[in-house]
PyMOL Python script that loads the backbone (N, CA, C, O; Angstrom):
from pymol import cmd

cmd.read_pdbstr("""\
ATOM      1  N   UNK A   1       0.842  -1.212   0.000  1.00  0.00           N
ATOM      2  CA  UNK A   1       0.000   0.000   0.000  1.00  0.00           C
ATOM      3  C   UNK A   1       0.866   1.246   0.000  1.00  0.00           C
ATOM      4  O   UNK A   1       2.050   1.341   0.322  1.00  0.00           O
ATOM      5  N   UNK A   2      -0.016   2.230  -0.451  1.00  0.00           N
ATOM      6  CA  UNK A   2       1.407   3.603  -0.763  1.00  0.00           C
ATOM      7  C   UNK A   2       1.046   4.911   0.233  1.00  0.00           C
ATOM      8  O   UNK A   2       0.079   5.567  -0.154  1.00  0.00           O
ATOM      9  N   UNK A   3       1.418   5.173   0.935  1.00  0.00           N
ATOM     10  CA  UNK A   3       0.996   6.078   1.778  1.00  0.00           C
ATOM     11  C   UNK A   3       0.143   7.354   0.644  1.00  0.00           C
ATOM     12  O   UNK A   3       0.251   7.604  -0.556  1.00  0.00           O
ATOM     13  N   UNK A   4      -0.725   7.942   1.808  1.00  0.00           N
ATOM     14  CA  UNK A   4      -1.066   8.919   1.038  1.00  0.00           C
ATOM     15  C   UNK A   4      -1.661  10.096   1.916  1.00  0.00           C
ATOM     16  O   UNK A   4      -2.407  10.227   2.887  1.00  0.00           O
ATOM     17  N   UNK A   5      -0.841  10.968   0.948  1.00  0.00           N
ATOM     18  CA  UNK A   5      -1.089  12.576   1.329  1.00  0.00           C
ATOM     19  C   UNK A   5      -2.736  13.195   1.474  1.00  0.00           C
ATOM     20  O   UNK A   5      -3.783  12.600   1.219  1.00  0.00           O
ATOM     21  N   UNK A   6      -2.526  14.686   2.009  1.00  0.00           N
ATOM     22  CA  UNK A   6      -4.025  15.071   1.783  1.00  0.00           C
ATOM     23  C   UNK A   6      -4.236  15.289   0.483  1.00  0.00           C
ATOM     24  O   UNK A   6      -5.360  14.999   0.074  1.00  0.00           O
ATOM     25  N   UNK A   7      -3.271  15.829  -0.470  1.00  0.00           N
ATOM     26  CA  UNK A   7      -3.545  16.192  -1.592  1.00  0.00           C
ATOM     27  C   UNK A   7      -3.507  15.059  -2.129  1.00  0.00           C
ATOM     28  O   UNK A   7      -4.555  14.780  -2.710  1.00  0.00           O
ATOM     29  N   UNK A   8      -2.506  14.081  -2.182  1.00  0.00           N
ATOM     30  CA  UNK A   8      -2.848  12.601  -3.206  1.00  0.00           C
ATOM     31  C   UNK A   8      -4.088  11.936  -2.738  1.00  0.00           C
ATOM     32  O   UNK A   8      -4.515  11.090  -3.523  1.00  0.00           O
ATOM     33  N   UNK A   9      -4.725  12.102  -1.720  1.00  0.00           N
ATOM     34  CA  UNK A   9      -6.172  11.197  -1.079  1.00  0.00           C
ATOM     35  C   UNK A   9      -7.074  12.389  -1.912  1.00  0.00           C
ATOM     36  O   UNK A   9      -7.797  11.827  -2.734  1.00  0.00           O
ATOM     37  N   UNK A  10      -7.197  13.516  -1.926  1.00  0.00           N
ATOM     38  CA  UNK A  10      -8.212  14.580  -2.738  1.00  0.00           C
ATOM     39  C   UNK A  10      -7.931  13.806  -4.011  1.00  0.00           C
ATOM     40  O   UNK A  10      -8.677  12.907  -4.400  1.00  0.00           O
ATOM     41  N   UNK A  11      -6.717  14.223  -4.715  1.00  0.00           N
ATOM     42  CA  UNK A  11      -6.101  14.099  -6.098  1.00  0.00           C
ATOM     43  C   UNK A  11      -6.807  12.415  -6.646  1.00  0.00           C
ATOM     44  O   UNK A  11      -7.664  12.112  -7.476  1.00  0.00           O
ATOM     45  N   UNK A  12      -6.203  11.854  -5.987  1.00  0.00           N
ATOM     46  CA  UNK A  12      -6.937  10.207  -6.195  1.00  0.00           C
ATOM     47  C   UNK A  12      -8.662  10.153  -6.733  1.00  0.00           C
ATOM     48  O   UNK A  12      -9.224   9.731  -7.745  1.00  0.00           O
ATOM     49  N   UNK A  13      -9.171  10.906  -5.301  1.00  0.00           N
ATOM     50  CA  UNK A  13     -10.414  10.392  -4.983  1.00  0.00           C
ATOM     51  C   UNK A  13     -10.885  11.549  -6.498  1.00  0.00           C
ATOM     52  O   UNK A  13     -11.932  11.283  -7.089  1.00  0.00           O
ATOM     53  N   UNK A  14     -10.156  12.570  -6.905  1.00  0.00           N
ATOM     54  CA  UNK A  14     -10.809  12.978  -8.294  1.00  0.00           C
ATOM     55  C   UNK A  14     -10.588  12.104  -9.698  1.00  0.00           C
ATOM     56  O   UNK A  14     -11.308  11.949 -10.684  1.00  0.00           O
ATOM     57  N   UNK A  15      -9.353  11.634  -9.363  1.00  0.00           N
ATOM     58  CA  UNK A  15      -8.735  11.007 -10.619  1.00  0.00           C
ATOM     59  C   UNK A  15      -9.224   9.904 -11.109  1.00  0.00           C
ATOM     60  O   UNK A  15      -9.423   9.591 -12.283  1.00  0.00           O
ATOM     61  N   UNK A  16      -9.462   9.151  -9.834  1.00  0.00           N
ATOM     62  CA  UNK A  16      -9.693   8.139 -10.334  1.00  0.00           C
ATOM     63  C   UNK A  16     -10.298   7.212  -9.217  1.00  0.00           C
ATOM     64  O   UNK A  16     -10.010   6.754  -8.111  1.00  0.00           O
ATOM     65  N   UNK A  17     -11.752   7.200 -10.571  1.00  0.00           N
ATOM     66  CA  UNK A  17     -13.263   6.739 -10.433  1.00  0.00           C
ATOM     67  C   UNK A  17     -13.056   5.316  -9.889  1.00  0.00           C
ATOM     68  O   UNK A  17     -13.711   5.079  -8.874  1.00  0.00           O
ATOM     69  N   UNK A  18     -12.216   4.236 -10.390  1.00  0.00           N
ATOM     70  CA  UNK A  18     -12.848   2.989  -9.654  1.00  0.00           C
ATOM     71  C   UNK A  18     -11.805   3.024  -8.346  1.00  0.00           C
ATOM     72  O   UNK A  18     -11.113   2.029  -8.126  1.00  0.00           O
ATOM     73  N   UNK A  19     -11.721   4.132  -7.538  1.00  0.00           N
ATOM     74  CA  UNK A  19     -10.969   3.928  -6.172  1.00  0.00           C
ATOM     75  C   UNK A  19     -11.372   2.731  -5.453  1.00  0.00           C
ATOM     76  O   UNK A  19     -10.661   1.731  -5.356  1.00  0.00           O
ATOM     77  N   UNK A  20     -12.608   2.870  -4.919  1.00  0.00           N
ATOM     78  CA  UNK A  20     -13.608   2.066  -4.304  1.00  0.00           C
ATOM     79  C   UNK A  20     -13.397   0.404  -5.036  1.00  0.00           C
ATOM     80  O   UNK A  20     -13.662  -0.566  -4.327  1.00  0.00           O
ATOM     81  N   UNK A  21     -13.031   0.248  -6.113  1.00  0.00           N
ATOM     82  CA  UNK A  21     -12.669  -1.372  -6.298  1.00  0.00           C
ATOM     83  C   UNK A  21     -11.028  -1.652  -5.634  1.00  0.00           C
ATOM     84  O   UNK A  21     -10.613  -2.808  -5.564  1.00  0.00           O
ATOM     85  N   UNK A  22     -10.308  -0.667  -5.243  1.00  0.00           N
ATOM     86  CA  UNK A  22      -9.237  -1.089  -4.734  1.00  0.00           C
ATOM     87  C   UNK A  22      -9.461  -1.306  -3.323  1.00  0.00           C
ATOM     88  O   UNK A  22     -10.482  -1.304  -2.635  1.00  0.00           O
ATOM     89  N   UNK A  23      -7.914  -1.543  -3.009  1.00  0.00           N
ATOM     90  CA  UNK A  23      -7.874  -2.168  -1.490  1.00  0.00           C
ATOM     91  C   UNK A  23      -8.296  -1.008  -0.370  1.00  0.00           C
ATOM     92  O   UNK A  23      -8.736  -1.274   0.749  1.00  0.00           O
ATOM     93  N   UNK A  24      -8.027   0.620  -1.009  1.00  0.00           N
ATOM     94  CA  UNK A  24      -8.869   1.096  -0.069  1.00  0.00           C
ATOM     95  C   UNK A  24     -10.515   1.229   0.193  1.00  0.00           C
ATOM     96  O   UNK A  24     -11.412   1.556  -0.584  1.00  0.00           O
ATOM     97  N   UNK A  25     -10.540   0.950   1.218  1.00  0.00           N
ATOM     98  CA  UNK A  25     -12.234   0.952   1.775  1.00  0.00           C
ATOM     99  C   UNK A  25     -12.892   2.065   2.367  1.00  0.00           C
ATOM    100  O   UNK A  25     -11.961   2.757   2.779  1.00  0.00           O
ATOM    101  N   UNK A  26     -13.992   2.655   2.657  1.00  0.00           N
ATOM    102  CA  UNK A  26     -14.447   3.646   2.819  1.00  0.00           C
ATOM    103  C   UNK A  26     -14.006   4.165   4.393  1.00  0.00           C
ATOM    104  O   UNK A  26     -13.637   5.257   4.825  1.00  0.00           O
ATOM    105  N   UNK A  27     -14.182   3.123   4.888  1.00  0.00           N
ATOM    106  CA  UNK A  27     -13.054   3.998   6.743  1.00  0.00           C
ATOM    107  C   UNK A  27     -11.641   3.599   6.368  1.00  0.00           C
ATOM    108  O   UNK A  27     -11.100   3.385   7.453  1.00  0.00           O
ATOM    109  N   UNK A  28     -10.938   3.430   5.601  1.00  0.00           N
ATOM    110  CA  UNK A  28      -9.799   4.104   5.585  1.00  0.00           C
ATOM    111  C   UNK A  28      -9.512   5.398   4.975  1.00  0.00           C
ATOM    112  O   UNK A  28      -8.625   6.221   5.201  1.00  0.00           O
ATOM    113  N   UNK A  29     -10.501   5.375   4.130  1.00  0.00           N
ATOM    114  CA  UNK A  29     -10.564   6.830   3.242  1.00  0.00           C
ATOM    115  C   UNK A  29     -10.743   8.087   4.378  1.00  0.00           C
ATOM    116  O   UNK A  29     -10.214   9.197   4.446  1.00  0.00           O
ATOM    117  N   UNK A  30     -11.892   7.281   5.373  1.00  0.00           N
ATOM    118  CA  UNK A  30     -12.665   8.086   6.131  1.00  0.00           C
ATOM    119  C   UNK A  30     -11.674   8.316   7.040  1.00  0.00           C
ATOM    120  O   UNK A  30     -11.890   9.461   7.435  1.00  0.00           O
ATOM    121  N   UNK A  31     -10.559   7.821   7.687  1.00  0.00           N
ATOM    122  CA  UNK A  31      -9.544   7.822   8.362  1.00  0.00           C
ATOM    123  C   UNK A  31      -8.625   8.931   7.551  1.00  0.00           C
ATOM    124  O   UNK A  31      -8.462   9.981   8.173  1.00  0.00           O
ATOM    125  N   UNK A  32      -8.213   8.876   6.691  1.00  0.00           N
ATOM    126  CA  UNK A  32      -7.356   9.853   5.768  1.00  0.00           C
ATOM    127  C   UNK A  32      -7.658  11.314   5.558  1.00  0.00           C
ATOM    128  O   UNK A  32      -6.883  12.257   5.399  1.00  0.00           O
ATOM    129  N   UNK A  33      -8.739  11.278   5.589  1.00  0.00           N
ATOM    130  CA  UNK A  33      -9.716  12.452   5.760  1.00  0.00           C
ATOM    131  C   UNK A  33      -9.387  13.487   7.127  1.00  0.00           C
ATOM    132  O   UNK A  33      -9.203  14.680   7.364  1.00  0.00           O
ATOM    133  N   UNK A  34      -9.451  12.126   7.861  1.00  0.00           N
ATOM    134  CA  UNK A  34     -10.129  12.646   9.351  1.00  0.00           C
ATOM    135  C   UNK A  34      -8.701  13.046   9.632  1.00  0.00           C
ATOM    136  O   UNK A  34      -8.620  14.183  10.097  1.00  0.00           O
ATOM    137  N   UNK A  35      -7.486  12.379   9.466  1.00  0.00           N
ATOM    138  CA  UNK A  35      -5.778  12.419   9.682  1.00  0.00           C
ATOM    139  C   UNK A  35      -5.208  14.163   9.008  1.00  0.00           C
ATOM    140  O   UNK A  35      -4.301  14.863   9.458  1.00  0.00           O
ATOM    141  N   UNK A  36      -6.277  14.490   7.630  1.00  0.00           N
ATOM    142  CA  UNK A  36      -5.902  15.430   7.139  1.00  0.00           C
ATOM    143  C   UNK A  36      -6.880  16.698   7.947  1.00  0.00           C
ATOM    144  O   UNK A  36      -6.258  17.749   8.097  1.00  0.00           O
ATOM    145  N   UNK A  37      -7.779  16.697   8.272  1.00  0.00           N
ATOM    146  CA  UNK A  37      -8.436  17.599   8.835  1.00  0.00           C
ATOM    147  C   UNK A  37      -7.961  18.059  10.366  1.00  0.00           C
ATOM    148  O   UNK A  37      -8.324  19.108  10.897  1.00  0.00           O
ATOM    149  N   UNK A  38      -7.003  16.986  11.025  1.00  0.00           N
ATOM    150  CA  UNK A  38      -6.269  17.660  12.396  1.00  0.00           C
ATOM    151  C   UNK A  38      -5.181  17.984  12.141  1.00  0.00           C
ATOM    152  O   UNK A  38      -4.472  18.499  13.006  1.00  0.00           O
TER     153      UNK A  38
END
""", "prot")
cmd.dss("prot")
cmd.show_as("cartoon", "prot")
cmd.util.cbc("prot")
cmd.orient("prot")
């Protein structure tokens, strides 16, 4: 797995549509989020 930034977790989640078939899942996303917002 590749770490990811606030801007590569934004950048991703625009780029590219089948995120959700990869290994990330919606509470890790939701975790990445939450990591970038404190």
């Amino acid at each position: 797995m590749k770490r990811v930034t606030c801007e590569l977790f934004i950048w991703d989640d625009e780029l590219v549509p089948d995120a959700n078939s990869m290994e990330t899942s919606m509470e890790e996303r939701k975790n990445v989020a939450v990591g970038c917002a404190t």
